[in-house]
mmCIF file as gemmi writes it, N, C-alpha and C atoms, coordinates in Angstrom:
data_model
loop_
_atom_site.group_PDB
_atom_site.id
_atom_site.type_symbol
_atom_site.label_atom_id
_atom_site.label_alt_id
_atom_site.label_comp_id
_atom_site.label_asym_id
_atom_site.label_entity_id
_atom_site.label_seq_id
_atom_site.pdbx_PDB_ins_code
_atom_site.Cartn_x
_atom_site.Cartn_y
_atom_site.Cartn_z
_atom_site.occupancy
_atom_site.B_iso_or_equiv
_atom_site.pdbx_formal_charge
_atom_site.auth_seq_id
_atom_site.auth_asym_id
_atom_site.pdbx_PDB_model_num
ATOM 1 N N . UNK Axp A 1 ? 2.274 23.627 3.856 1 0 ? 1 A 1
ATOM 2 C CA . UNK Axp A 1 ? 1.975 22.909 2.634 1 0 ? 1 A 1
ATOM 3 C C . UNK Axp A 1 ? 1.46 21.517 2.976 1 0 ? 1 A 1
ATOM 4 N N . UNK Axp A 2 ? 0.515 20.892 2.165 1 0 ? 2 A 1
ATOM 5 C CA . UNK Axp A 2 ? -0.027 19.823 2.34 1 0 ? 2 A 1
ATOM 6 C C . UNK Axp A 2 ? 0.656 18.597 1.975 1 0 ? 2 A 1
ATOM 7 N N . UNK Axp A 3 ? 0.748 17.722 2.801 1 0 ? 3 A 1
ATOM 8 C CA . UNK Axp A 3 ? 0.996 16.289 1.741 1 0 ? 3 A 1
ATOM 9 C C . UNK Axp A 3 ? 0.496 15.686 0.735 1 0 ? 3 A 1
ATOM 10 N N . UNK Axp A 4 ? 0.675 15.391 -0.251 1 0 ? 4 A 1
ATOM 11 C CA . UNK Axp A 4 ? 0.096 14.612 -1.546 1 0 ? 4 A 1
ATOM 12 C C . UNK Axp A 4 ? 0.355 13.609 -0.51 1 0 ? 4 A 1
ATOM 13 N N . UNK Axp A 5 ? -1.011 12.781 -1.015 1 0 ? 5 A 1
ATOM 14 C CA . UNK Axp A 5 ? -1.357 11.467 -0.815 1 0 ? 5 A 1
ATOM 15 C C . UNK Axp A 5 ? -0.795 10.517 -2.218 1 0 ? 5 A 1
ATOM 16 N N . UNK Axp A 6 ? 0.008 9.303 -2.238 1 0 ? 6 A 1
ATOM 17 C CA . UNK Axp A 6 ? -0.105 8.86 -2.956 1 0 ? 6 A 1
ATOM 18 C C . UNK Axp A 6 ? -0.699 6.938 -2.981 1 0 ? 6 A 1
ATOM 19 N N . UNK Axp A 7 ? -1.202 6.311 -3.689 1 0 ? 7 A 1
ATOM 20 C CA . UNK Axp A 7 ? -1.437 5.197 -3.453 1 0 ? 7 A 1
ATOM 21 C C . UNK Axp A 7 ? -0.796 3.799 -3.509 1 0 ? 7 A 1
ATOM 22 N N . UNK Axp A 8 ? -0.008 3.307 -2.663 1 0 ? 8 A 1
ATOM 23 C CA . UNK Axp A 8 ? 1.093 2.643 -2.847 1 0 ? 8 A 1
ATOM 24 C C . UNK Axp A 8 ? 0.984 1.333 -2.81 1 0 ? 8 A 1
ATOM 25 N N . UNK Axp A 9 ? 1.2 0.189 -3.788 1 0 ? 9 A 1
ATOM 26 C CA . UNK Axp A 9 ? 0.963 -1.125 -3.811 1 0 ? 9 A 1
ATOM 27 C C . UNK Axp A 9 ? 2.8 -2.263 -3.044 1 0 ? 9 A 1
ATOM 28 N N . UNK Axp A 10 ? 1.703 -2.729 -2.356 1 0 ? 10 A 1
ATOM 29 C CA . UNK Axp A 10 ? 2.706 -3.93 -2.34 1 0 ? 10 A 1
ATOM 30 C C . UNK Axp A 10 ? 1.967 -5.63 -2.619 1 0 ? 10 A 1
ATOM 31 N N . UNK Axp A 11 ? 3.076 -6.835 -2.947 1 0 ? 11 A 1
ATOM 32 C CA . UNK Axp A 11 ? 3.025 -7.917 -2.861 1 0 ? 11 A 1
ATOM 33 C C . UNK Axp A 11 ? 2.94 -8.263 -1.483 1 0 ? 11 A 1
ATOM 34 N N . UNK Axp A 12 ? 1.777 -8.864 -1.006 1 0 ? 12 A 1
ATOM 35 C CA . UNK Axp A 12 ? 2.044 -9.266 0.491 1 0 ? 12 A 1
ATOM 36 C C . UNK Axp A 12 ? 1.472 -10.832 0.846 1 0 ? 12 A 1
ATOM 37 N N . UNK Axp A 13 ? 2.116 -11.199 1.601 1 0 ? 13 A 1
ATOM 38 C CA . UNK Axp A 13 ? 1.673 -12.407 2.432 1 0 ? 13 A 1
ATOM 39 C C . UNK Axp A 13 ? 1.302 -12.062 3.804 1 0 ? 13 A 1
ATOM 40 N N . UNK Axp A 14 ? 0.115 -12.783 3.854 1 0 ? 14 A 1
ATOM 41 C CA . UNK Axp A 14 ? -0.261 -12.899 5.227 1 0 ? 14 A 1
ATOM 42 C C . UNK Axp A 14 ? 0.192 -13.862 5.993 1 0 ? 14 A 1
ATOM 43 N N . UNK Axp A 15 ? 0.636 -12.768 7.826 1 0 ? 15 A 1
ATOM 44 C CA . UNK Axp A 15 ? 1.55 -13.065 8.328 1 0 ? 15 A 1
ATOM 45 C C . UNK Axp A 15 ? 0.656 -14.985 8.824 1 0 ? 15 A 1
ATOM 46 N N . UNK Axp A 16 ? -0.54 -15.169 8.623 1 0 ? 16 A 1
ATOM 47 C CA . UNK Axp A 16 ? -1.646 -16.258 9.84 1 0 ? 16 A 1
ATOM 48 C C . UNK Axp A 16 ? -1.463 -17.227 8.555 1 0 ? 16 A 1
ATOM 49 N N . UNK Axp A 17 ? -0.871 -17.057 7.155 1 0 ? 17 A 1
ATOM 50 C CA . UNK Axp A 17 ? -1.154 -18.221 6.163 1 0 ? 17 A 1
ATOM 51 C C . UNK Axp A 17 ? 0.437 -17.644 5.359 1 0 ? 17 A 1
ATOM 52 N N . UNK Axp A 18 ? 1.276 -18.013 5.863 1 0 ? 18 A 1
ATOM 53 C CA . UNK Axp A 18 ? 2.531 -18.01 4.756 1 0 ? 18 A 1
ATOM 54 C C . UNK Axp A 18 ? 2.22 -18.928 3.843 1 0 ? 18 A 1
ATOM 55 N N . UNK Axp A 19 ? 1.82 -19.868 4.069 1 0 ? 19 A 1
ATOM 56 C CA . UNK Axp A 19 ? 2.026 -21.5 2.471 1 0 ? 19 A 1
ATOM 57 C C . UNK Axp A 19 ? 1.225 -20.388 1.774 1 0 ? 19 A 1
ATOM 58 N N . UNK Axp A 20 ? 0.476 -19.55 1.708 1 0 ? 20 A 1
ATOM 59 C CA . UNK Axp A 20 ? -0.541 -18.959 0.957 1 0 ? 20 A 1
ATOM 60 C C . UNK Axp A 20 ? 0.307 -18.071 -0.554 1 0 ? 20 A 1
ATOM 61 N N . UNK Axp A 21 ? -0.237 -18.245 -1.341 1 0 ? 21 A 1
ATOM 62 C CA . UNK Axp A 21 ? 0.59 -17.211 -2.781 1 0 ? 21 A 1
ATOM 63 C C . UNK Axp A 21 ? 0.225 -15.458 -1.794 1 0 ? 21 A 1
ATOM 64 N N . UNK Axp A 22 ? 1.537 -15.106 -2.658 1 0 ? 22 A 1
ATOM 65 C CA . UNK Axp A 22 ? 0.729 -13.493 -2.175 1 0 ? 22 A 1
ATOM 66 C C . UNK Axp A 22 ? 0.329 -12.644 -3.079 1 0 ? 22 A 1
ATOM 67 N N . UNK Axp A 23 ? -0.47 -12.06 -2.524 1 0 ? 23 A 1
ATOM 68 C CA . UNK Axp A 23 ? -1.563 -11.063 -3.07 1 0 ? 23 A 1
ATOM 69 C C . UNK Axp A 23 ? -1.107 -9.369 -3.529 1 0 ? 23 A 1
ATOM 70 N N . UNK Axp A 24 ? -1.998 -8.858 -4.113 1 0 ? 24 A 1
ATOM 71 C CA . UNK Axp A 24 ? -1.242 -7.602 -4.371 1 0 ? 24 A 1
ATOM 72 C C . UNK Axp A 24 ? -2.468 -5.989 -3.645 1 0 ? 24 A 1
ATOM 73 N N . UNK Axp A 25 ? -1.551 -5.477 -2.897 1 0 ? 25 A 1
ATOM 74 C CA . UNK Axp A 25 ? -2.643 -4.677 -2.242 1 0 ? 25 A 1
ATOM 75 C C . UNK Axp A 25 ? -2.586 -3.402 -2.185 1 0 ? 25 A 1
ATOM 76 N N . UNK Axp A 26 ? -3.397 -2.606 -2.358 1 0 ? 26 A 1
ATOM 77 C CA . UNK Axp A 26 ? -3.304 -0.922 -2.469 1 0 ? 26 A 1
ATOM 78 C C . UNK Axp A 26 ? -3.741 -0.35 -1.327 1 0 ? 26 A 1
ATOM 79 N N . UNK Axp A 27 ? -2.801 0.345 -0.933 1 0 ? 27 A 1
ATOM 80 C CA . UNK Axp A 27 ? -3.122 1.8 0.181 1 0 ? 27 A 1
ATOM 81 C C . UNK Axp A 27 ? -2.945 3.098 -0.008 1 0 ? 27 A 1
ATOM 82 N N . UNK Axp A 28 ? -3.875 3.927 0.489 1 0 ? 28 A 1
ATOM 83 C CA . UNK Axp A 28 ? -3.739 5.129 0.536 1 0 ? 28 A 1
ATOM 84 C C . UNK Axp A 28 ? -2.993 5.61 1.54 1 0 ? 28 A 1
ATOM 85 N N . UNK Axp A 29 ? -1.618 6.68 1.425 1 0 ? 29 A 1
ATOM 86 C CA . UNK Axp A 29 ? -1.046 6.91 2.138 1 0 ? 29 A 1
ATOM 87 C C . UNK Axp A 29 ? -0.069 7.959 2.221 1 0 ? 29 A 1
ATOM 88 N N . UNK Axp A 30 ? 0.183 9.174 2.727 1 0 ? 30 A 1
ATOM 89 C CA . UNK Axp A 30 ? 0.799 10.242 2.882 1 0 ? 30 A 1
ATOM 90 C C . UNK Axp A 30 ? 2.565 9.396 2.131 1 0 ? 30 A 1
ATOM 91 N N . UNK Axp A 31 ? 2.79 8.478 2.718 1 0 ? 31 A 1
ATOM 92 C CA . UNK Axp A 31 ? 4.339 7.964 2.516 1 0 ? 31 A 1
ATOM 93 C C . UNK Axp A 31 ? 4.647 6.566 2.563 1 0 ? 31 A 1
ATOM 94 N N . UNK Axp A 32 ? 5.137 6.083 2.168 1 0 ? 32 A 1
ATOM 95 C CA . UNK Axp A 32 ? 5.988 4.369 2.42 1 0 ? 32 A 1
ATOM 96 C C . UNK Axp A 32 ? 5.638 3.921 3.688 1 0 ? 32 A 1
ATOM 97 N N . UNK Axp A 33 ? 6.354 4.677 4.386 1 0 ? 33 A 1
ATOM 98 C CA . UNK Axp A 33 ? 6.178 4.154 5.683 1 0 ? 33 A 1
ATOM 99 C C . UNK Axp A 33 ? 4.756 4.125 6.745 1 0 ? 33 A 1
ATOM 100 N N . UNK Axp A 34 ? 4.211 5.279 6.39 1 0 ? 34 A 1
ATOM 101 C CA . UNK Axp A 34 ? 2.937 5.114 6.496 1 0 ? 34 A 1
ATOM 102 C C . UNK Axp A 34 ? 1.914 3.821 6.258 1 0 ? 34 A 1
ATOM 103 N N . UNK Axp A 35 ? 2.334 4.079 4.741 1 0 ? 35 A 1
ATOM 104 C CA . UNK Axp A 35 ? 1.279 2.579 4.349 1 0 ? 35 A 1
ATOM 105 C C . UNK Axp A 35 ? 1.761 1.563 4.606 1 0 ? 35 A 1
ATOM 106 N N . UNK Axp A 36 ? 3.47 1.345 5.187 1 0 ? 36 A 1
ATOM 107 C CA . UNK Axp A 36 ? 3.428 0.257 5.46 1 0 ? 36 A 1
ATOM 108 C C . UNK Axp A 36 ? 3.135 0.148 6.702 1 0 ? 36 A 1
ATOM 109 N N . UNK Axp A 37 ? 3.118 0.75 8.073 1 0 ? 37 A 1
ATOM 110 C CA . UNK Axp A 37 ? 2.663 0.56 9.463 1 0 ? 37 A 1
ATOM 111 C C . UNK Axp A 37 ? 0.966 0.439 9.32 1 0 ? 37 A 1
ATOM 112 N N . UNK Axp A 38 ? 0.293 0.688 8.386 1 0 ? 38 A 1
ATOM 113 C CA . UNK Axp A 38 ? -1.031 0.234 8.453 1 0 ? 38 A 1
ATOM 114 C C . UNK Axp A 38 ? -1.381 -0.867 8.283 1 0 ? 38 A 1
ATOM 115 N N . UNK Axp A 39 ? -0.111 -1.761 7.591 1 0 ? 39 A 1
ATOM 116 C CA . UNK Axp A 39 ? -0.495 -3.079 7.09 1 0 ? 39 A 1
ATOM 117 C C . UNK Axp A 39 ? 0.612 -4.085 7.475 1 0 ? 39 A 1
ATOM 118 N N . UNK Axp A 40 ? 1.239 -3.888 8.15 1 0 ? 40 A 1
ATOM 119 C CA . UNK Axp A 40 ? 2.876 -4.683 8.78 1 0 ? 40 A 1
ATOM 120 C C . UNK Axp A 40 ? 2.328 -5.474 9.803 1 0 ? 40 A 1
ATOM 121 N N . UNK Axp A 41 ? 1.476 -5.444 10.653 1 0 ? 41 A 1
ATOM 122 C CA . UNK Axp A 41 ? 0.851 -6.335 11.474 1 0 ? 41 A 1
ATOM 123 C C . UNK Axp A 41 ? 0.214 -7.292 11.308 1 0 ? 41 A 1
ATOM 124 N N . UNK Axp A 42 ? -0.392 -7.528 9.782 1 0 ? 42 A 1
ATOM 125 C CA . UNK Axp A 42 ? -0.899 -8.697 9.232 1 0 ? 42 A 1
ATOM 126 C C . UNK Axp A 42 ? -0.334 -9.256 8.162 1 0 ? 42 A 1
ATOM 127 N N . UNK Axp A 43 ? 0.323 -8.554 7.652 1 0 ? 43 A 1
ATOM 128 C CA . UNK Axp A 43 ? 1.368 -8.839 6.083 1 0 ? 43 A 1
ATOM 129 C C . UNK Axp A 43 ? 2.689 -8.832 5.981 1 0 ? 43 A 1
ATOM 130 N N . UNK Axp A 44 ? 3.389 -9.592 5.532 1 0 ? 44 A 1
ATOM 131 C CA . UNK Axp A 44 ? 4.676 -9.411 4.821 1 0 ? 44 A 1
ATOM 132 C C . UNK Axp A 44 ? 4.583 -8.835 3.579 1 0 ? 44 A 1
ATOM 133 N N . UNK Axp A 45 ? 5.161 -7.736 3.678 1 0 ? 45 A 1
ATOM 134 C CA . UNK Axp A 45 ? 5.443 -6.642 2.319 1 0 ? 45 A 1
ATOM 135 C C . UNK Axp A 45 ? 6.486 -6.67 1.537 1 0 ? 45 A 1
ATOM 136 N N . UNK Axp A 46 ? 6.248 -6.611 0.342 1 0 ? 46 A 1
ATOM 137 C CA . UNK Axp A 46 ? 7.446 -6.443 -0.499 1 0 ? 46 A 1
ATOM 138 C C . UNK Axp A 46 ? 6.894 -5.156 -1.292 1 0 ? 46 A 1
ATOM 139 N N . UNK Axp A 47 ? 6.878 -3.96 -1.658 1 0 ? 47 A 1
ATOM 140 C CA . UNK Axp A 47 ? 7.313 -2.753 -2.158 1 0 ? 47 A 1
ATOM 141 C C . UNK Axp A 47 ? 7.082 -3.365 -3.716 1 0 ? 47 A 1
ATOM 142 N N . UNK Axp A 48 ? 5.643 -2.397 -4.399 1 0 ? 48 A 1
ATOM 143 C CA . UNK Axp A 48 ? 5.747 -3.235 -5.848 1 0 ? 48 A 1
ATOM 144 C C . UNK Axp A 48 ? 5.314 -1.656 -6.549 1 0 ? 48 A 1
ATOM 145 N N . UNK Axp A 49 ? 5.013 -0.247 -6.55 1 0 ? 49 A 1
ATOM 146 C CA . UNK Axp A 49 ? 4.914 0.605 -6.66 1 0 ? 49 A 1
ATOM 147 C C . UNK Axp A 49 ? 4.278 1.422 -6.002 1 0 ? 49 A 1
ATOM 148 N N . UNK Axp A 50 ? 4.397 2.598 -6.722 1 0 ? 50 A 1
ATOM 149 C CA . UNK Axp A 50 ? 3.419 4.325 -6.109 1 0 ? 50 A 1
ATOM 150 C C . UNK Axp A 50 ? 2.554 4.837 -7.272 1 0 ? 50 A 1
ATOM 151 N N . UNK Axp A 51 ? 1.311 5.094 -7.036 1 0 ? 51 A 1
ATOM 152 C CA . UNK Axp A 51 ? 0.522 5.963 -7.807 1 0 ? 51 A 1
ATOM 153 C C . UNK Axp A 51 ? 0.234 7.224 -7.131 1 0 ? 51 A 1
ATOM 154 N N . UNK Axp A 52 ? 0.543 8.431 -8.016 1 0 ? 52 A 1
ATOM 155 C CA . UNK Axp A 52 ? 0.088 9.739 -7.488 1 0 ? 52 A 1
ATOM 156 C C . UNK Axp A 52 ? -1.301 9.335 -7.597 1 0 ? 52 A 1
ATOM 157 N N . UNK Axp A 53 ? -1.977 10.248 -6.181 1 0 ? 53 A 1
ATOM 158 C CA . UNK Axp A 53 ? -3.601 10.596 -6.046 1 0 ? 53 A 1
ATOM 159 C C . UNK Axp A 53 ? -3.695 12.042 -6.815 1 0 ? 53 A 1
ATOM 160 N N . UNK Axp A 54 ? -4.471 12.035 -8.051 1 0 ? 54 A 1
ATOM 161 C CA . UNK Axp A 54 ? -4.955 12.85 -8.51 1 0 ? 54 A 1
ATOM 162 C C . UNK Axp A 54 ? -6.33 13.277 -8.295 1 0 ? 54 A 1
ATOM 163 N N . UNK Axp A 55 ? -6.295 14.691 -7.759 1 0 ? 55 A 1
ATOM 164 C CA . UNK Axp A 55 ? -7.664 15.309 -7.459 1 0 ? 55 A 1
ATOM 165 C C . UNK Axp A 55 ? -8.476 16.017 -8.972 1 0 ? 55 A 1
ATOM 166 N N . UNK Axp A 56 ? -9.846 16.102 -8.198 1 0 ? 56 A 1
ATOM 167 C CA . UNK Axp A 56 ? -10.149 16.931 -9.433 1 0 ? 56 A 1
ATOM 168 C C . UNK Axp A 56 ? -11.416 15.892 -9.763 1 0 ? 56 A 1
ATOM 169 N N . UNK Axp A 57 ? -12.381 16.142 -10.79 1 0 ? 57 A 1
ATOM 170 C CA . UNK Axp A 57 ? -13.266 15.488 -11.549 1 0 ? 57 A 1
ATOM 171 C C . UNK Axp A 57 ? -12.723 14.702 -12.517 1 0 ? 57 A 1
ATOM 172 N N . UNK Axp A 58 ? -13.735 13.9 -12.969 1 0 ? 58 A 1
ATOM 173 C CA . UNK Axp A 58 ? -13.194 12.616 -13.717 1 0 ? 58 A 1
ATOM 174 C C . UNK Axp A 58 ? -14.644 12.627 -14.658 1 0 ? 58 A 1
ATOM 175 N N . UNK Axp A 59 ? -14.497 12.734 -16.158 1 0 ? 59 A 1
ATOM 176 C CA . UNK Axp A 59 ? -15.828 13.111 -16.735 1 0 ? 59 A 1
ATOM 177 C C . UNK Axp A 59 ? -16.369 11.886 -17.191 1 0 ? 59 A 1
């Protein structure tokens, strides 16, 4: 069986500008942890939701 992809947002700061406000960012990603090892090397994450990826046409 396949993984649903879902698209998962966090609040993040970048790790090169903390004084900076943080931003809000979307990834595509099999799981949590996933999307967060794609983006943990430049960001501090805080966990702000999940959107299911829905397939299919869009009219």
């Amino acid at each position: 069986m396949a993984t649903s992809k879902s698209t998962w947002i966090f609040a993040a700061i970048n790790r090169s500008q903390l004084s900076c406000r943080p931003v809000m960012l979307r990834i595509t990603a099999g799981d949590e942890q996933s999307a967060r090892r794609r983006l943990a090397a430049d960001y501090i994450l805080l966990f702000a939701g999940r959107l299911p990826c829905l397939g299919g046409r869009h009219a």
